[in-house]
VEXSE-450004 format. One line per field, with one value per residue (C-alpha): residue in three letters; y, x, z. Coordinates in steps of 0.1 Angstrom, whole numbers, always signed. Each point is the difference from the previous one (the first is absolute). Last residue first. Example, Ala and Ser with C-alpha at 12.3 -4.5 7.8 and 13.67 -1.06 7.14 Angstrom:
BEGIN
aa c(SER,ALA) $
north c(-11,-34) $
east c(+137,-14) $
up c(+71,+7) $
end
This chain:
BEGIN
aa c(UNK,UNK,UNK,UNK,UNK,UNK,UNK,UNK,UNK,UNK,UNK,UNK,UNK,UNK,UNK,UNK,UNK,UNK,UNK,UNK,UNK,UNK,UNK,UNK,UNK,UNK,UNK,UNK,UNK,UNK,UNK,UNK,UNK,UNK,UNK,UNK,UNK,UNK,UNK,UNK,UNK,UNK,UNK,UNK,UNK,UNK,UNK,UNK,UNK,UNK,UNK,UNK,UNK,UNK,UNK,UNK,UNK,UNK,UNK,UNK,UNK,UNK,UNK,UNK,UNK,UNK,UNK,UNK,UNK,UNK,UNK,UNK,UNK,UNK,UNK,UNK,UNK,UNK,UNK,UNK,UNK,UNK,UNK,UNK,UNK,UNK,UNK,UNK,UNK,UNK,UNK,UNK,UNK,UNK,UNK,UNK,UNK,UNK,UNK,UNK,UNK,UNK,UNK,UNK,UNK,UNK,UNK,UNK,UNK,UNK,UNK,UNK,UNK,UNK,UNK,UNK,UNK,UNK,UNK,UNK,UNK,UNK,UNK,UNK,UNK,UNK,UNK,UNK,UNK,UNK,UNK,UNK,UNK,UNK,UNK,UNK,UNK,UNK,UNK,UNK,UNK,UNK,UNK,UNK,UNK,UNK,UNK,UNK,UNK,UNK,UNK,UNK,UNK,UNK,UNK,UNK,UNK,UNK,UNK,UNK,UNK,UNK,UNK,UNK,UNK,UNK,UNK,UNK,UNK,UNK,UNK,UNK,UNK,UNK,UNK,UNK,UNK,UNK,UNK,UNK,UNK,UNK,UNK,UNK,UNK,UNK,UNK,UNK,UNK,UNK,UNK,UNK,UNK,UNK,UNK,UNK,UNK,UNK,UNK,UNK,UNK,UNK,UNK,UNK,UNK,UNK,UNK,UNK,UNK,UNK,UNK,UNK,UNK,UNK,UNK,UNK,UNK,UNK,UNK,UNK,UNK,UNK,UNK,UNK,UNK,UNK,UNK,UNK,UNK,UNK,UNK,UNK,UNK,UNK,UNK,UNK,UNK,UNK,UNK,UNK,UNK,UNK,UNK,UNK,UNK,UNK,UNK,UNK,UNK,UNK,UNK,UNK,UNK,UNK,UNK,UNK,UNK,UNK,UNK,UNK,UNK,UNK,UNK,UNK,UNK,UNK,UNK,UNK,UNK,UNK,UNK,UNK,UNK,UNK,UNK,UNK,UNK,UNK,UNK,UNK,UNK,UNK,UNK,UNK,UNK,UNK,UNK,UNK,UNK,UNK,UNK,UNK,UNK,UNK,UNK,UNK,UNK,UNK,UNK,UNK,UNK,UNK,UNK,UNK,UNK,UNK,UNK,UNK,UNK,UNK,UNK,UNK,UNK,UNK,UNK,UNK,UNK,UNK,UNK,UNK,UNK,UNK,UNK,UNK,UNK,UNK,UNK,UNK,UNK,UNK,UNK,UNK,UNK,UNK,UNK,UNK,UNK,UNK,UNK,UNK,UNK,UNK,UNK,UNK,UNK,UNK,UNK,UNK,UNK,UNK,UNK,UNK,UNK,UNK,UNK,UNK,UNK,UNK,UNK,UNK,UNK,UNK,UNK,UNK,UNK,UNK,UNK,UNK,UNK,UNK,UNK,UNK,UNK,UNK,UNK,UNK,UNK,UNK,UNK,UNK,UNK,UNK,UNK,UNK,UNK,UNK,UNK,UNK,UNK,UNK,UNK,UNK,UNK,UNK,UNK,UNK,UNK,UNK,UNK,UNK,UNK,UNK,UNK,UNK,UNK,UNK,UNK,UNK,UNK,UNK,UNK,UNK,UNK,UNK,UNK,UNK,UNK,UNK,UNK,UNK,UNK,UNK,UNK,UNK,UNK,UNK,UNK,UNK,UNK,UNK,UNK,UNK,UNK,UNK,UNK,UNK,UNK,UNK,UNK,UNK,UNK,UNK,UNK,UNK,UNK,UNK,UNK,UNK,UNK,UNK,UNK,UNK,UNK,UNK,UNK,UNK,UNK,UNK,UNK,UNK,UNK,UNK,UNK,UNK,UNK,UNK,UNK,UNK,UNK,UNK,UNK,UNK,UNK,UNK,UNK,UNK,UNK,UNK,UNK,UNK,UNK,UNK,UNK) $
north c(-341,-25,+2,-32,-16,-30,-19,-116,+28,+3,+33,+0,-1,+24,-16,+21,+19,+34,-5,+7,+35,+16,+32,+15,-14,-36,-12,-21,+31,+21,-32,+1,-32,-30,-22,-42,-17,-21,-10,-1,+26,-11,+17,-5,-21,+16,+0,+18,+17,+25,+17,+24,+23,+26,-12,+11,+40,-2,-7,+28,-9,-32,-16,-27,-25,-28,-14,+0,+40,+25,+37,+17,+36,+12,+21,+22,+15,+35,+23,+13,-12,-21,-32,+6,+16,-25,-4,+5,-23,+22,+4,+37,-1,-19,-38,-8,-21,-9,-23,-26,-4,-12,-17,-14,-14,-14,-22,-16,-3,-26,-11,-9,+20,-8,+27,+10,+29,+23,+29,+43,+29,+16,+21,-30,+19,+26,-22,-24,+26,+14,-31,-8,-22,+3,-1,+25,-7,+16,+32,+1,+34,-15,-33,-31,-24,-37,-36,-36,-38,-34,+6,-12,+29,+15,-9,+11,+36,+4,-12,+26,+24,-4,-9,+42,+16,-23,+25,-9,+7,+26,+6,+7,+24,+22,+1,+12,-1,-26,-20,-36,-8,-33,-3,+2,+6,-2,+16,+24,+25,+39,+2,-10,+24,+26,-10,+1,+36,+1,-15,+29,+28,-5,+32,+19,+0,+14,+28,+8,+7,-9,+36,+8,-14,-25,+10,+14,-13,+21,+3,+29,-5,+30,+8,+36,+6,-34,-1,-35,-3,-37,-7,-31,-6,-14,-20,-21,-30,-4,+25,+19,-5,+30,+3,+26,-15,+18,-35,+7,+27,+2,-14,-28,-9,-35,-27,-28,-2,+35,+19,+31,+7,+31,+4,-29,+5,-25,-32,-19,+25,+5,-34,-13,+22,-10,-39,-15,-37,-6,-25,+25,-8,+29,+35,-6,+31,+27,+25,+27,-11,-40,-21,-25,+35,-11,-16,+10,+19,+33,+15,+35,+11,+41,+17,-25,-1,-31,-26,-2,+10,-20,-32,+8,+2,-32,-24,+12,-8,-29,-14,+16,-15,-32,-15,-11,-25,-3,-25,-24,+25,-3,-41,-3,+18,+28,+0,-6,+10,+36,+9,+17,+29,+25,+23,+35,+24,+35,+21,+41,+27,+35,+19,+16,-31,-31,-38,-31,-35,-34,-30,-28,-38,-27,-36,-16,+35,+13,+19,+15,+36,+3,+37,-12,+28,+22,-6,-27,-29,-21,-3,-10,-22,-12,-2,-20,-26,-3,-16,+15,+5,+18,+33,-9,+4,+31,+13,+43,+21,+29,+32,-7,+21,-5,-9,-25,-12,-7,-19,-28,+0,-7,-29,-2,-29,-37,-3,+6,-21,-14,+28,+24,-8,+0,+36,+11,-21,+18,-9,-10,+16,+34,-12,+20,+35,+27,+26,+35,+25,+34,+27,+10,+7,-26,+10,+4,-30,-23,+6,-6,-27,-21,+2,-15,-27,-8,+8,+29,-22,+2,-28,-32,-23,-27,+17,+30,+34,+23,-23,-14,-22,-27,-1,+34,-13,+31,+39,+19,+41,+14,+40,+15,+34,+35,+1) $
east c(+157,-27,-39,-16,-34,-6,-19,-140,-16,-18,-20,-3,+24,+19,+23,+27,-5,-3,+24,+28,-12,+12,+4,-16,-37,+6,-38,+15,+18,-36,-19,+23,+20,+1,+28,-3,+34,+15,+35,+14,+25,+13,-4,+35,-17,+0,-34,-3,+29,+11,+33,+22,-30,+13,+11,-30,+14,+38,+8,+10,-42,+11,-34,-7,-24,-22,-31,-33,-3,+5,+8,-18,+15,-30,-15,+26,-6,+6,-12,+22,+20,+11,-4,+15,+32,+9,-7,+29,+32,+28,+34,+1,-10,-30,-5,-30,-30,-38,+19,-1,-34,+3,+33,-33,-17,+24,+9,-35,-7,+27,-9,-32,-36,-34,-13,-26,-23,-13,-20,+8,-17,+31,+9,+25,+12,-30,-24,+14,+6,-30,-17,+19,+31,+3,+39,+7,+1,+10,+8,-5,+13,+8,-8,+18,+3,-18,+10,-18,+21,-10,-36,-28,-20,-11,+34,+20,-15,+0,+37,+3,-15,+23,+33,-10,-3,+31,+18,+16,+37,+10,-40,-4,+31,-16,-33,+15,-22,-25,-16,-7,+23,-14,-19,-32,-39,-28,-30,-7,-25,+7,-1,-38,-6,+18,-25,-30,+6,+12,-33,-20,+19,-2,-24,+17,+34,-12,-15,+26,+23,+39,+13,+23,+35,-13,+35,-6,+14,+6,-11,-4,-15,+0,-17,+0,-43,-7,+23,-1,+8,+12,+1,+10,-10,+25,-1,-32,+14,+22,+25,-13,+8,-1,+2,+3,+2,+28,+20,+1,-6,-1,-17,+13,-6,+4,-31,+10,-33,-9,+1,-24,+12,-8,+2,-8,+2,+27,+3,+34,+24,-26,-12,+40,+6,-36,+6,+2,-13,+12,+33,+23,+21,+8,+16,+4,+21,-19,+28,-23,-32,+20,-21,-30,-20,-34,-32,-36,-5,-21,+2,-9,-11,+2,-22,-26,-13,-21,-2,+34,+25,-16,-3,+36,+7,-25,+20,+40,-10,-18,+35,+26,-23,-5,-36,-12,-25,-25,-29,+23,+20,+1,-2,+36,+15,+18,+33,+8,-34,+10,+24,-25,+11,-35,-10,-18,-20,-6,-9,+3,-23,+10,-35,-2,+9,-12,+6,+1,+4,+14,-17,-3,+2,-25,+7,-4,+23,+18,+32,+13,-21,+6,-24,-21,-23,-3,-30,+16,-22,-2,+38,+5,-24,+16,+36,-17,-18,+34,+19,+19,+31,-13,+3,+37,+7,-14,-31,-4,-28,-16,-25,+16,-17,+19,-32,-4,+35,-6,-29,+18,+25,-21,-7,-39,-14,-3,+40,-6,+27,+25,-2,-5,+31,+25,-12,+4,+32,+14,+13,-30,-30,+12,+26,-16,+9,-19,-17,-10,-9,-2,-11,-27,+27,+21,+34,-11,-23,+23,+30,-30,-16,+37,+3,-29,+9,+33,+28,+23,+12,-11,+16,-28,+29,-5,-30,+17,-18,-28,-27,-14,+25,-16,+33,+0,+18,-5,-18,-5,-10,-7,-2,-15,+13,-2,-38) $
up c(-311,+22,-1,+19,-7,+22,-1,-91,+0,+35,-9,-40,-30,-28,-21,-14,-30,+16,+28,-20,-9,+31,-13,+27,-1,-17,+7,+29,+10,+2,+14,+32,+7,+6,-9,-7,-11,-23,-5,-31,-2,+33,+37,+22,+35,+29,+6,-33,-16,-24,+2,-19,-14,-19,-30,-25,+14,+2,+31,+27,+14,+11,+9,+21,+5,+25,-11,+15,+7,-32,-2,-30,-16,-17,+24,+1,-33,+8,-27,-37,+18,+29,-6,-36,+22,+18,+37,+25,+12,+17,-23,+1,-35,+3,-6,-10,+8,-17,-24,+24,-7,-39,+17,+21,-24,-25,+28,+13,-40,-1,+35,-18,+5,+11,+9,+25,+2,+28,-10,+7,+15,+6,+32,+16,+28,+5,-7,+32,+24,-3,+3,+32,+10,+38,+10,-31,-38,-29,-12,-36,-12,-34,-5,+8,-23,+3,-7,+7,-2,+2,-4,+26,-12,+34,+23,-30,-6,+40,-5,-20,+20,+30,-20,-13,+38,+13,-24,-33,+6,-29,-2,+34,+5,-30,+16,+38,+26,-9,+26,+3,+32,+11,+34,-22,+2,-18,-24,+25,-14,-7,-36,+4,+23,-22,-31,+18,+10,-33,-15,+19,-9,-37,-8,+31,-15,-34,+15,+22,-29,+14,+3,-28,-7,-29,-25,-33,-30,-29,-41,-23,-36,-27,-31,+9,+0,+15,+31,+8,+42,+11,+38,+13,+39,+28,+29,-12,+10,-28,-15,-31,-40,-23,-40,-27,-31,-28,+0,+40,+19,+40,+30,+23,+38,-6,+17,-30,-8,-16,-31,-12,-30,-19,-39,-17,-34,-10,+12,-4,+21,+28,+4,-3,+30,+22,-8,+35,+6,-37,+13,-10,+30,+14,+2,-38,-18,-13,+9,+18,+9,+12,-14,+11,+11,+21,-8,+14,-31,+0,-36,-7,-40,-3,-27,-9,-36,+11,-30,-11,+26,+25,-24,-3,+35,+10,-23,+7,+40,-13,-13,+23,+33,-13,+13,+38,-4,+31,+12,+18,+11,+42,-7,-23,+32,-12,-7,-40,-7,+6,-23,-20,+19,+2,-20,+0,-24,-1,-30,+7,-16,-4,-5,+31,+20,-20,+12,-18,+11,-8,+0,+21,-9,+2,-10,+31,+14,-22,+11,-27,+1,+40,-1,+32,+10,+34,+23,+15,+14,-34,-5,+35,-4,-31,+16,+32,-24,-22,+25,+32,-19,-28,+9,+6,-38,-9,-9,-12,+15,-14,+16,+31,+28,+32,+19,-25,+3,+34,-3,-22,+25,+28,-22,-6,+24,-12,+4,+42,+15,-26,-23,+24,+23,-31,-8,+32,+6,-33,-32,-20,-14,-18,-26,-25,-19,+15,-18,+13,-30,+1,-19,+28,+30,+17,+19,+40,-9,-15,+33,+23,-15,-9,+42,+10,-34,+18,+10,+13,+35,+39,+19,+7,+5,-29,-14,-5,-2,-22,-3,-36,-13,-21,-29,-4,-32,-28,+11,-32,+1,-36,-4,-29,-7,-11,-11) $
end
């Protein structure tokens, strides 16, 4: 036997169809596409694994879960078309509560390998394979950061343990009791370091850990990373290792020569003909789907589209005072935020459901603060922080919100109090006013803010909000950019 070939898909995140949601434009997604690419490689020494973040992300998958979650998830039957022997969790798979992950779970054909996720006190194991007498272990894990987003209610029933620390437990038990020649790792993690340098691209807050997993476990000699939806593959600390794009754009393909001792890694892009078989076994709930997408929620006279993203977050567009004060209106809080995602493209005269998942594309809870005009201020030099100045003196994002990914989504523009920020101070000193009604905002004032559960659980680095109090509905601006 000359090889045994591994083929890992990471954050399809419910994409199924091959084109936009937003526009309906034909793209190189999804899991039609993933079949094709799979199939024209696969033979009998290989494996197809996917490593988790399957059930959220799209309107498909967003549709099903709030119109049909009895049924199996077109996903779900996707994937069993596709032939997944092994399947990885991630973090989005639990958005939609732990009934809809463990239905999931129990509709696929393929086996769950997340060894530190337990579920009420049950974990999986890791497997082994043999192909002509080389056998393989595989096991998979998920970011134990998880708890620190989720909705308390969606994990009741789970406990997420230390990656590093089982990670260095199941290897060694590998290595003793299964004389295994190759040991793959899927993690549903990404790199916290720069490959290269080591340096922190990051806070080391433990959400990522894929560099330090690598350089503290040894024996692990593929890793399959994901999460952070990077097109990555390479060597590192003597482990090969891959990571795909999200939404099923790309596949990871590892090939383990036996016989030479050797380990290849690439990424393939999903350019093949959309599988028709894969199409036709969802058809049904899309058709549903795009009917859905297509209802009138409202109209407006305002201007709610986006044209230009970097123009609307110098001068927060009409598109972002609109949803905040939807956020206010619904709480009764003093004050609501949101960023503006990439792509988003707002609204037109009549506001559909298309428009609206395709603007604001997370799945997300409401929450309200309570938090001090103290707090208030830290906050948004923590946001301010987003901007540079580039060389030709023009205002642009800095480079941490830029690479290793964009990180758009965590620069917040706020409605209820009026701001601005100086982007040629030095960052802390940034914002050179701070009002409400008029009136300059004081250490000790207190205010209400709602706001998405991810910042409320201090998703971005906004760990301020973690200790502040969190209340109910009823708990009881303008956002300029200037050099």
């Amino acid at each position: 036997m000359k090889r045994i070939r591994l083929l890992v898909t990471s954050d399809v995140h419910g994409y199924v169809y091959p084109y936009s949601y937003a526009d309906g434009k034909k793209q190189n997604i999804g899991f039609a596409k993933v079949k094709a690419v799979m199939d024209s490689l696969k033979d009998e020494n290989t494996l197809l694994l996917d490593n988790g973040d399957v059930l959220e992300g799209s309107p498909l998958s967003f549709y099903h879960f709030h119109s049909h979650a009895d049924e199996i998830a077109p996903m779900s039957k996707a994937m069993n078309l596709i032939g997944y022997d092994y399947v990885n969790v991630g973090n989005h798979d639990f958005n939609y509560g732990e009934k809809a992950l463990l239905q999931h779970l129990d509709a696929l054909d393929a086996t769950c390998i997340s060894v530190n996720w337990k579920y009420n006190a049950h974990s999986n194991s890791y497997v082994v394979r043999e192909f002509d007498g080389t056998r393989i272990a595989l096991f998979g894990l998920v970011t134990d950061y998880i708890p620190h987003w989720e909705t308390q209610a969606h994990i009741a029933n789970s406990v997420f343990e230390d990656v590093i620390q089982t990670a260095e437990k199941v290897v060694a038990e590998i290595h003793k009791k299964e004389c295994v020649d190759y040991v793959i790792c899927m993690y549903h993690g990404g790199f916290e370091r720069d490959l290269e340098t080591g340096v922190p691209t990051e806070d080391l807050t433990g959400e990522n850990v894929a560099y330090a997993l690598l350089k503290q476990v040894k024996g692990i000699d593929v890793l399959l990373s994901g999460h952070q939806h990077r097109s990555l593959h390479g060597k590192l600390f003597d482990t090969v290792y891959t990571q795909t794009c999200d939404k099923g754009c790309e596949v990871g393909c590892v090939d383990i020569y036996p016989e030479e001792n050797r380990i290849e890694a690439r990424i393939i892009a999903c350019e093949k003909e959309a599988d028709a078989s894969v199409l036709a076994c969802v058809q049904r709930e899309e058709n549903a789907c795009q009917t859905w997408l297509d209802q009138t929620l409202g109209t407006t006279n305002v201007d709610l589209s986006i044209q230009d993203e970097a123009n609307a977050r110098l001068h927060k567009a009409q598109l972002l005072t609109f949803l905040n004060l939807v956020e206010m209106e619904a709480t009764g809080a003093d004050i609501a935020c949101n960023p503006l995602f990439l792509h988003a493209t707002g609204f037109q005269h009549e506001i559909t459901m298309r428009n609206l998942v395709s603007t604001y594309v997370y799945p997300n809870t409401l929450v309200v603060k309570k938090i001090s005009g103290g707090i208030l201020k830290a906050y948004l030099e923590k946001d301010a922080e987003f901007f540079c100045v580039k060389a030709d003196g023009t205002i642009g994002v800095s480079e941490k919100y830029e690479k290793p990914k964009p990180q758009h989504y965590n620069y917040d523009m706020l409605d209820g109090i009026e701001y601005t920020i100086k982007v040629s101070n030095p960052v802390g000193q940034r914002i050179i006013s701070l009002t409400r009604n008029g009136k300059e905002i004081q250490e000790s004032d207190v205010f209400t803010i709602a706001m998405n559960n991810y910042r409320a659980s201090g998703g971005g680095g906004f760990f301020i909000f973690k200790k502040t109090e969190t209340g109910k509905k009823g708990f009881s601006g303008v956002g300029d950019v200037v050099f």
